[in-house]
PDB file as gemmi writes it, atoms N, CA and C in Angstrom:
CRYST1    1.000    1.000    1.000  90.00  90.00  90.00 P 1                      
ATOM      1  N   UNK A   1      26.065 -53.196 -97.167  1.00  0.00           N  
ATOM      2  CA  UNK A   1      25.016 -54.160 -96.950  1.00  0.00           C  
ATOM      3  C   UNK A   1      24.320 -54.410 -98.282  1.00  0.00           C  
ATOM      4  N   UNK A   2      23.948 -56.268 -98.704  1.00  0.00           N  
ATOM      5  CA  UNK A   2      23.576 -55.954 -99.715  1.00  0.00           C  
ATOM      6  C   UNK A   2      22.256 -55.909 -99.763  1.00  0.00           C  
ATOM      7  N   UNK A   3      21.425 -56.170-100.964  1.00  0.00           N  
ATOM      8  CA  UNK A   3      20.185 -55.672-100.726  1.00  0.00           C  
ATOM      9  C   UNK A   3      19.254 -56.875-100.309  1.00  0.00           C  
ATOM     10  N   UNK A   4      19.902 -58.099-100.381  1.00  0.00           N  
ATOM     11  CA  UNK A   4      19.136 -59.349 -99.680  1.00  0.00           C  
ATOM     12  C   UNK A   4      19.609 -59.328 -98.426  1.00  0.00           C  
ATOM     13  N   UNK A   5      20.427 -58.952 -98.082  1.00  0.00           N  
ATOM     14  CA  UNK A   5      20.498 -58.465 -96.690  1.00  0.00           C  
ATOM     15  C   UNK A   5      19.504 -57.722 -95.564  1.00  0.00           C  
ATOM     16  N   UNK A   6      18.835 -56.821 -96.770  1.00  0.00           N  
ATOM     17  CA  UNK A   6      17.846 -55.955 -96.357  1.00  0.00           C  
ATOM     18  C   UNK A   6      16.729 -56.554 -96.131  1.00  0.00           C  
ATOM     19  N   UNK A   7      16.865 -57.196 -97.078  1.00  0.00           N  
ATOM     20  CA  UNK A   7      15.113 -57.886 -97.329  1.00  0.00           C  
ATOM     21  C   UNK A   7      15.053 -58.930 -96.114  1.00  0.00           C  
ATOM     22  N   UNK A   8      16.015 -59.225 -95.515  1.00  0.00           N  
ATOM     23  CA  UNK A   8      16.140 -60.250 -94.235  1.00  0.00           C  
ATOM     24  C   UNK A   8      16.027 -59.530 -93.228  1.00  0.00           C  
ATOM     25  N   UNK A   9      16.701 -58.449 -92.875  1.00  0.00           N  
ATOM     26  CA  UNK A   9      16.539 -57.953 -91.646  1.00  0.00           C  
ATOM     27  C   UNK A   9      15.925 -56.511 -91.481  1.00  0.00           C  
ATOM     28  N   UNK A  10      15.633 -55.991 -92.584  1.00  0.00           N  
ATOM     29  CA  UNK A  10      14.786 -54.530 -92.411  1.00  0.00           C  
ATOM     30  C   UNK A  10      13.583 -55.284 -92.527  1.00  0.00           C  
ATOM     31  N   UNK A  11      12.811 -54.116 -92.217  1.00  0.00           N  
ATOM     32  CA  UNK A  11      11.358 -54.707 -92.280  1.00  0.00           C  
ATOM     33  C   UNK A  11      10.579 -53.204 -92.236  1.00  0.00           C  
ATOM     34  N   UNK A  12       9.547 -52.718 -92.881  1.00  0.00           N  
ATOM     35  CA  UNK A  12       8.484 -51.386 -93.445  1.00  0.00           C  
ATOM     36  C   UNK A  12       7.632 -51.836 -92.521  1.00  0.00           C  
ATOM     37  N   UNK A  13       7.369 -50.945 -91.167  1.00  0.00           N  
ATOM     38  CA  UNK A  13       5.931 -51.250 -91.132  1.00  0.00           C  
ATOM     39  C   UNK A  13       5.483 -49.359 -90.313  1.00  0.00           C  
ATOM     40  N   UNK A  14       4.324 -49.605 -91.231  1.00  0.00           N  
ATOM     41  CA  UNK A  14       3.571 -48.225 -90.773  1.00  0.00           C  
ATOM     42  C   UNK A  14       4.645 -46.960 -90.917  1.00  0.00           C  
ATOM     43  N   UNK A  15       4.991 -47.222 -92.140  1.00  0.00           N  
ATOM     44  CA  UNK A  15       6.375 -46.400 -92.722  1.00  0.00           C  
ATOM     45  C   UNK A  15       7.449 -45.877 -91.968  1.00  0.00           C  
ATOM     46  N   UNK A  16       7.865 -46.761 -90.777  1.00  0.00           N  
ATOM     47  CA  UNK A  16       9.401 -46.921 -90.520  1.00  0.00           C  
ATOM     48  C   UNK A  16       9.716 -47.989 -90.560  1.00  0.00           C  
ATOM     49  N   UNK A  17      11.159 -48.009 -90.547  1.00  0.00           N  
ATOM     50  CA  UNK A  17      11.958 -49.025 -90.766  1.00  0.00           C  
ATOM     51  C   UNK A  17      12.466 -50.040 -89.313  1.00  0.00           C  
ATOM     52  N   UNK A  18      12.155 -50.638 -89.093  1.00  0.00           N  
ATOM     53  CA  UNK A  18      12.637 -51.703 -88.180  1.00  0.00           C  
ATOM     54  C   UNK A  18      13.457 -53.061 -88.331  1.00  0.00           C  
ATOM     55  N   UNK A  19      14.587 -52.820 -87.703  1.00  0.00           N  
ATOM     56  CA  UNK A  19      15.720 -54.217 -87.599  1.00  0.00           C  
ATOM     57  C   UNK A  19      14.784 -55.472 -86.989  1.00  0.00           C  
ATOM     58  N   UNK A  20      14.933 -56.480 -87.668  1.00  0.00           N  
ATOM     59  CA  UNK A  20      14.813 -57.924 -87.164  1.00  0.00           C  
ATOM     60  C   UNK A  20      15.756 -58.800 -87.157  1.00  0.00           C  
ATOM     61  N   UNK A  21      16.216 -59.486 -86.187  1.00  0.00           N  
ATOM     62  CA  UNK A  21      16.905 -60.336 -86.753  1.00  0.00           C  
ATOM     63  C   UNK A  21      16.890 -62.179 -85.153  1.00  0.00           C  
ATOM     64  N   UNK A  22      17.240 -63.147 -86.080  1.00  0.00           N  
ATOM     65  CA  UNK A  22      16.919 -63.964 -85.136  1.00  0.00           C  
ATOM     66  C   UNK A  22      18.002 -65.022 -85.275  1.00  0.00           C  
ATOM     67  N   UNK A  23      18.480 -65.774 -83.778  1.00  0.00           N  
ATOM     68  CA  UNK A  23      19.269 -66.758 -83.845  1.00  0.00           C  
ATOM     69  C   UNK A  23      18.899 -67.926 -83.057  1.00  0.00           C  
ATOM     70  N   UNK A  24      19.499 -68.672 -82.844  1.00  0.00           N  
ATOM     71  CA  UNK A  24      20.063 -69.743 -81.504  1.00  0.00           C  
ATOM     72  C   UNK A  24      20.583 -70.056 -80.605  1.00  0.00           C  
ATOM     73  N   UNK A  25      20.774 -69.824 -79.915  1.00  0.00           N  
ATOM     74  CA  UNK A  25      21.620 -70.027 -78.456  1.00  0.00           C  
ATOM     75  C   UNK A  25      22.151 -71.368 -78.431  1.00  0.00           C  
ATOM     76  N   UNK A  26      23.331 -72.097 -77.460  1.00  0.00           N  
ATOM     77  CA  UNK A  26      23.868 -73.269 -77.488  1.00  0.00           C  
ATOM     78  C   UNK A  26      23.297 -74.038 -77.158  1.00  0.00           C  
ATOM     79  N   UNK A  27      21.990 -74.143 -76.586  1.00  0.00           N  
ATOM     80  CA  UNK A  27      20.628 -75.123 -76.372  1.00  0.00           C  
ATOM     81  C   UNK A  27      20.011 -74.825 -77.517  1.00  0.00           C  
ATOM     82  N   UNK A  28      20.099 -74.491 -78.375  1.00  0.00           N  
ATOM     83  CA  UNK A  28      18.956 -74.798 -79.800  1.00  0.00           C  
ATOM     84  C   UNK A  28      17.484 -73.891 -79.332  1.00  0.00           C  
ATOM     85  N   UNK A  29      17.309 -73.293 -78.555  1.00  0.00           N  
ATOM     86  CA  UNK A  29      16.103 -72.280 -78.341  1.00  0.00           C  
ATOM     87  C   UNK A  29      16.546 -70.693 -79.225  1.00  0.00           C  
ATOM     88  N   UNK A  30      15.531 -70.597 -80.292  1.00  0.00           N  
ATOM     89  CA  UNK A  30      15.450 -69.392 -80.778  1.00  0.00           C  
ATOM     90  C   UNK A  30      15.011 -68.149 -80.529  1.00  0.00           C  
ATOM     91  N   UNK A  31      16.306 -67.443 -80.125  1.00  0.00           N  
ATOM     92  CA  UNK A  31      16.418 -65.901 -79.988  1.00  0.00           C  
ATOM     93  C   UNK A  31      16.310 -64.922 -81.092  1.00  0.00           C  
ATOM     94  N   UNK A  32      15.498 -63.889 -80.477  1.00  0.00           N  
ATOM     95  CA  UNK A  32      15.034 -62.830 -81.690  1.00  0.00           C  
ATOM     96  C   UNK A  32      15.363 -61.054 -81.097  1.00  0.00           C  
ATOM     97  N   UNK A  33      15.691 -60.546 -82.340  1.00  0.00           N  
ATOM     98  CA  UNK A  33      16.058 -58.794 -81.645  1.00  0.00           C  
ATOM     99  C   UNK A  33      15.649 -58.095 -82.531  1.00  0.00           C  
ATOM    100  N   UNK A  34      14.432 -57.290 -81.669  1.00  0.00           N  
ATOM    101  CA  UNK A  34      14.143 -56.242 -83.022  1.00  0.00           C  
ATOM    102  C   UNK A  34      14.128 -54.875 -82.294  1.00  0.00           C  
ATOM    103  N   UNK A  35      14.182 -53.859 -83.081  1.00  0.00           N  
ATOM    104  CA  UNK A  35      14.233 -52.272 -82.623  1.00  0.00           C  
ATOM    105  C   UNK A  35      13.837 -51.596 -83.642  1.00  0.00           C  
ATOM    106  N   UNK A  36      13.073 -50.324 -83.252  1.00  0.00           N  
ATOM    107  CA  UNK A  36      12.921 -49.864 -84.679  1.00  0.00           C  
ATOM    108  C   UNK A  36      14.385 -48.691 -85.028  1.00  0.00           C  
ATOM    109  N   UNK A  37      13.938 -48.567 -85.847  1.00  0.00           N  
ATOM    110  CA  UNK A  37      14.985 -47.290 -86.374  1.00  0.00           C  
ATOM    111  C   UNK A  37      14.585 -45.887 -86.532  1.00  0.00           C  
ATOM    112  N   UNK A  38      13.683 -45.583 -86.433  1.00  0.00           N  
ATOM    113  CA  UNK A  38      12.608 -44.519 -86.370  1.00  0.00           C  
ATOM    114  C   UNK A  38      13.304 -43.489 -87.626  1.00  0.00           C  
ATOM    115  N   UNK A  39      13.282 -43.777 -89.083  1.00  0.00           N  
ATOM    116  CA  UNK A  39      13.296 -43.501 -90.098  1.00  0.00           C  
ATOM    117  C   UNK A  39      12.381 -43.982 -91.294  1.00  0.00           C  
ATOM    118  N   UNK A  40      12.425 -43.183 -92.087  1.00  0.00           N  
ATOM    119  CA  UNK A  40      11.438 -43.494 -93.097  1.00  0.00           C  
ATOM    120  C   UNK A  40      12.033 -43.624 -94.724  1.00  0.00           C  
ATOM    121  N   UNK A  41      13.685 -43.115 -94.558  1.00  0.00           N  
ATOM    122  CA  UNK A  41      14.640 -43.327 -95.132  1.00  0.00           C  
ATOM    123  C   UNK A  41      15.521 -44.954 -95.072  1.00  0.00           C  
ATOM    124  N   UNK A  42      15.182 -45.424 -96.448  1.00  0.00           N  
ATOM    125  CA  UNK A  42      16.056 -46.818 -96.794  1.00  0.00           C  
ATOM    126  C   UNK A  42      17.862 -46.373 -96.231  1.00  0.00           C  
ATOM    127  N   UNK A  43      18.344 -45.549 -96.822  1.00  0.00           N  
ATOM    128  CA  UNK A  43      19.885 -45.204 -96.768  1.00  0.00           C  
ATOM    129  C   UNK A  43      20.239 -45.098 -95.780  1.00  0.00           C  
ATOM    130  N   UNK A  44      19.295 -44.117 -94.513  1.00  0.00           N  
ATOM    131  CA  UNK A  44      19.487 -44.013 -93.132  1.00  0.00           C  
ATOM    132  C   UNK A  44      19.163 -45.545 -92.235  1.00  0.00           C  
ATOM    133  N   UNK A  45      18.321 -46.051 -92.619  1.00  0.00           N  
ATOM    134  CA  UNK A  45      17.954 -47.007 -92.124  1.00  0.00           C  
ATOM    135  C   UNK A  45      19.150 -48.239 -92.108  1.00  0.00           C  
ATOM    136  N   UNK A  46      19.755 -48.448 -93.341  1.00  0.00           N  
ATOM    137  CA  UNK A  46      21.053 -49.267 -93.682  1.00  0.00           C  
ATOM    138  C   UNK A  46      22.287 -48.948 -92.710  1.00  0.00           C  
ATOM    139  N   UNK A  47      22.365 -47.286 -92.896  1.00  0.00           N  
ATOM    140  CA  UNK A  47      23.615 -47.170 -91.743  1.00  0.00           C  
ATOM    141  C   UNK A  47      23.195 -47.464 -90.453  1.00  0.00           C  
ATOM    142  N   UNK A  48      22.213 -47.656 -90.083  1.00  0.00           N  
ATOM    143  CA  UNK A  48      21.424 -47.565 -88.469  1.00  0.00           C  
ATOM    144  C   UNK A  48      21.439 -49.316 -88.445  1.00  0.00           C  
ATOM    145  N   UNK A  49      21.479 -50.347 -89.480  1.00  0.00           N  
ATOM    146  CA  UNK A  49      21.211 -51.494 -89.198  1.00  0.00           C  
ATOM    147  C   UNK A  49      22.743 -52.111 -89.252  1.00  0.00           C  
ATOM    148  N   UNK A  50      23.721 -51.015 -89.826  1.00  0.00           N  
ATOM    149  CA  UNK A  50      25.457 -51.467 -89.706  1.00  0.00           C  
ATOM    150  C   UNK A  50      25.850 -51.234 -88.462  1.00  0.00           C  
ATOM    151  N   UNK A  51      25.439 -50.507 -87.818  1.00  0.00           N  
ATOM    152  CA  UNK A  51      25.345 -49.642 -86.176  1.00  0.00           C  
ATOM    153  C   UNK A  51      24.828 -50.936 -85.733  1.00  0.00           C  
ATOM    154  N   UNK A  52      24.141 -51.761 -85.697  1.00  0.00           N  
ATOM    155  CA  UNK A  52      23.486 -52.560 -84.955  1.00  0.00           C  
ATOM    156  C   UNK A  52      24.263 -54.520 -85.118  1.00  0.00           C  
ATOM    157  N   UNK A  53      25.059 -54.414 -86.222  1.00  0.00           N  
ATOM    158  CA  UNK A  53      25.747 -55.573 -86.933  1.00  0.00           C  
ATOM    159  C   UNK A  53      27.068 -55.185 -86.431  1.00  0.00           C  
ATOM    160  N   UNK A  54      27.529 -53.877 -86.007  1.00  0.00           N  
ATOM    161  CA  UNK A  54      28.732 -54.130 -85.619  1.00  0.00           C  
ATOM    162  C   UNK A  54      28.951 -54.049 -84.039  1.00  0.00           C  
ATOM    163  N   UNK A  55      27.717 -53.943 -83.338  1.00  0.00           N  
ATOM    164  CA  UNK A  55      27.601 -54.985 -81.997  1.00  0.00           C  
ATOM    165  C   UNK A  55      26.696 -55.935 -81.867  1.00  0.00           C  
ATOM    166  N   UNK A  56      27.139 -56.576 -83.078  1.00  0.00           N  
ATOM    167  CA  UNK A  56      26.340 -57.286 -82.850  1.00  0.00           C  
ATOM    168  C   UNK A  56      26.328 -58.930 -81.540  1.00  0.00           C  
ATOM    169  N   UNK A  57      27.612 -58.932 -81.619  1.00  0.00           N  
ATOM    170  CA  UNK A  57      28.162 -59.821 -80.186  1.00  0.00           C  
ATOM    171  C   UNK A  57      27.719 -59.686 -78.899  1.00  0.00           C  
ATOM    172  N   UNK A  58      27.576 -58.044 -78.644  1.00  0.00           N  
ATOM    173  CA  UNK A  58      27.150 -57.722 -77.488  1.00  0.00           C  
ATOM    174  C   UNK A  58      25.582 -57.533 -77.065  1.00  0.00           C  
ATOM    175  N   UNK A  59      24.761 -57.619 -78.224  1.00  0.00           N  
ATOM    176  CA  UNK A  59      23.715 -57.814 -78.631  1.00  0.00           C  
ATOM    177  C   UNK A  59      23.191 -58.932 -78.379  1.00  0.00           C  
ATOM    178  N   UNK A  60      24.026 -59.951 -79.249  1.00  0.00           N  
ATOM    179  CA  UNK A  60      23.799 -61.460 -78.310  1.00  0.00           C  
ATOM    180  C   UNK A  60      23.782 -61.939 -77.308  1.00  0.00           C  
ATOM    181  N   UNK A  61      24.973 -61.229 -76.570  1.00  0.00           N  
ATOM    182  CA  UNK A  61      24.829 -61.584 -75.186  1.00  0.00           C  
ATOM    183  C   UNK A  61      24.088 -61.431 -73.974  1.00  0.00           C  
ATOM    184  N   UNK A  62      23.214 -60.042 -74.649  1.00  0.00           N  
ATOM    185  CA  UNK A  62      22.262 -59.753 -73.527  1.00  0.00           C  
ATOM    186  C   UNK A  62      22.472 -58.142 -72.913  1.00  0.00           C  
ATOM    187  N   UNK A  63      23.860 -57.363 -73.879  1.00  0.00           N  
ATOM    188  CA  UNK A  63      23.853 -56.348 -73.311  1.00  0.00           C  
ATOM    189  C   UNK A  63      23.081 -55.311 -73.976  1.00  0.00           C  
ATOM    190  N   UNK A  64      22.461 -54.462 -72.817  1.00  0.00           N  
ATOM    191  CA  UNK A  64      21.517 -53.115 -72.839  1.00  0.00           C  
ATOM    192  C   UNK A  64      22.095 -52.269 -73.632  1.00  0.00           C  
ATOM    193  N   UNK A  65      21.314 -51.407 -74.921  1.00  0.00           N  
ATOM    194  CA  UNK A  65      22.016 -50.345 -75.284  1.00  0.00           C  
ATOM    195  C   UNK A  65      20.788 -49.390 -75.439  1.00  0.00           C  
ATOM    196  N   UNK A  66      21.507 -48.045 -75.446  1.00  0.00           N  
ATOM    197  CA  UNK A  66      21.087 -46.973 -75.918  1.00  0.00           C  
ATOM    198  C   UNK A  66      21.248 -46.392 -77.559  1.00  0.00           C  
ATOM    199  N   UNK A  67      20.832 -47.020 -78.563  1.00  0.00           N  
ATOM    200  CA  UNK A  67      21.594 -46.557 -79.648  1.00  0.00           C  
ATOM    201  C   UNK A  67      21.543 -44.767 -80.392  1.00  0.00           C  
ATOM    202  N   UNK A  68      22.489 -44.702 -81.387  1.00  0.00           N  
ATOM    203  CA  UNK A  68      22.996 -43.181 -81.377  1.00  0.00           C  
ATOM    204  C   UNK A  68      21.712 -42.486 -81.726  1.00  0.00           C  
ATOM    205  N   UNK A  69      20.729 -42.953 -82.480  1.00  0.00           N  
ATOM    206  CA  UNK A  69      19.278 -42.170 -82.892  1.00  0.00           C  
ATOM    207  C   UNK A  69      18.117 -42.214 -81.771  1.00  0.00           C  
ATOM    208  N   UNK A  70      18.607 -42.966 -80.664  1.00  0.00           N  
ATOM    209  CA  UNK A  70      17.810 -43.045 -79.216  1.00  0.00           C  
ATOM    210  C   UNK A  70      18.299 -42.424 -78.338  1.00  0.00           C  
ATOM    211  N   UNK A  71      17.570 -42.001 -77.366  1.00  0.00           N  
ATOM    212  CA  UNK A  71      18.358 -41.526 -76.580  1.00  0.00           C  
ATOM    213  C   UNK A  71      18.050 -39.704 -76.064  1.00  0.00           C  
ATOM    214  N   UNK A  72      18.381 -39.230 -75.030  1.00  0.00           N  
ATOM    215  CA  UNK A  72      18.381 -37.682 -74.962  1.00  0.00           C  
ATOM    216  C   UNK A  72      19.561 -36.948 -75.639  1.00  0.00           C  
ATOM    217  N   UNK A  73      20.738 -37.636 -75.621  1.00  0.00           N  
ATOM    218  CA  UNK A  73      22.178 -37.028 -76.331  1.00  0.00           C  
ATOM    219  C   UNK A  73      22.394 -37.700 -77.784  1.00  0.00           C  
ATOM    220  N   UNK A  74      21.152 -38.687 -78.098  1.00  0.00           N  
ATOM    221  CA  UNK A  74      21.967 -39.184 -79.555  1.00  0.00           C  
ATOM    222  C   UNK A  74      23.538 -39.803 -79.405  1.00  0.00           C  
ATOM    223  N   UNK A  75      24.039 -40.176 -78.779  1.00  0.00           N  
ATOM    224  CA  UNK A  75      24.769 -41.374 -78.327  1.00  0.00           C  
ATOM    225  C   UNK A  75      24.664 -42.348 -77.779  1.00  0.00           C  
ATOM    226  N   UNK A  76      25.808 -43.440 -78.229  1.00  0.00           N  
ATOM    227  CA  UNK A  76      25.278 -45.007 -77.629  1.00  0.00           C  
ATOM    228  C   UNK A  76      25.870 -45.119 -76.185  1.00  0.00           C  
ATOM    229  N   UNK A  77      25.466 -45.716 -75.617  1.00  0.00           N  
ATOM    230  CA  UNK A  77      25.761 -45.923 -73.841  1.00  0.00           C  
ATOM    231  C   UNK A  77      25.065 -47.083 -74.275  1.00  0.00           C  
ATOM    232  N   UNK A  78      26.543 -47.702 -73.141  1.00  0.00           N  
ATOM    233  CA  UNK A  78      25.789 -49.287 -72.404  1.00  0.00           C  
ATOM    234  C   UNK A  78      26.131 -49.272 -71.146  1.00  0.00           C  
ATOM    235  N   UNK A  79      24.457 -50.265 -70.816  1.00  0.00           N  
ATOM    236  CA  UNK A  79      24.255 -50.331 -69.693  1.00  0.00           C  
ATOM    237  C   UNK A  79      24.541 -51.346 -68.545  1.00  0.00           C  
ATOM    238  N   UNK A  80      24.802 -51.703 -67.789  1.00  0.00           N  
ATOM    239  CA  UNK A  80      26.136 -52.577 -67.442  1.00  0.00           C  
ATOM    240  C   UNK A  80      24.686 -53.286 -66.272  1.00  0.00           C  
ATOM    241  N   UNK A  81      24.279 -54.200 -66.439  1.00  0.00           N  
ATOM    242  CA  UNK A  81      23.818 -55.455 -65.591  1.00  0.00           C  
ATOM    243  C   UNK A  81      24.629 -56.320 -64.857  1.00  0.00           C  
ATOM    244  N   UNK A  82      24.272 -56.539 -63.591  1.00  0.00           N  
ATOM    245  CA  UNK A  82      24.358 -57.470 -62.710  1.00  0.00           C  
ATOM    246  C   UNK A  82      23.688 -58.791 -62.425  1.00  0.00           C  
ATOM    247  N   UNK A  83      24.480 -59.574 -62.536  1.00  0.00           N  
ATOM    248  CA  UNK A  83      23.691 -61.021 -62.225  1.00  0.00           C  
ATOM    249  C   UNK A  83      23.677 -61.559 -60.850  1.00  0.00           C  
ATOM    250  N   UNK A  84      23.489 -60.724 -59.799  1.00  0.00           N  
ATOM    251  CA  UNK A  84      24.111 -61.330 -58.228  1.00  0.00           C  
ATOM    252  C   UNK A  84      22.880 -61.976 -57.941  1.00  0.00           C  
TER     253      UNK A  84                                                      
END                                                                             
């Protein structure tokens, strides 16, 4: 990741690190996803925001996660929704 990369989607506040990031949907209404990372480490924070870019598809779509630094086991689980 490079480091304007960072400057787009990390974000410092109250000295952790939190993912932002925002798009569009096929109606032109802007969607936004943020989480923190609950680090205070830049390096940790980078691998935790590649963790988050490489679902990032499923992210879009609306699916629930547990990511690996959340959680009671520190693994990712997803959570499987119903639309009935």
């Amino acid at each position: 990741m490079t480091y304007k990369k960072d400057r787009k989607n990390l974000r410092r506040r109250f000295n952790k690190y939190n993912f932002r990031k925002s798009w569009r949907d096929e109606n032109g209404n802007l969607k936004s996803f943020s989480v923190t990372l609950d680090t205070t480490s830049l390096t940790v924070a980078r691998k935790r925001a590649g963790e988050i870019l490489g679902r990032w598809d499923e992210v879009k779509a609306g699916t629930g996660f547990e990511w690996s630094w959340q959680g009671e086991y520190n693994r990712t689980t997803v959570m499987e929704r119903r639309l009935d």
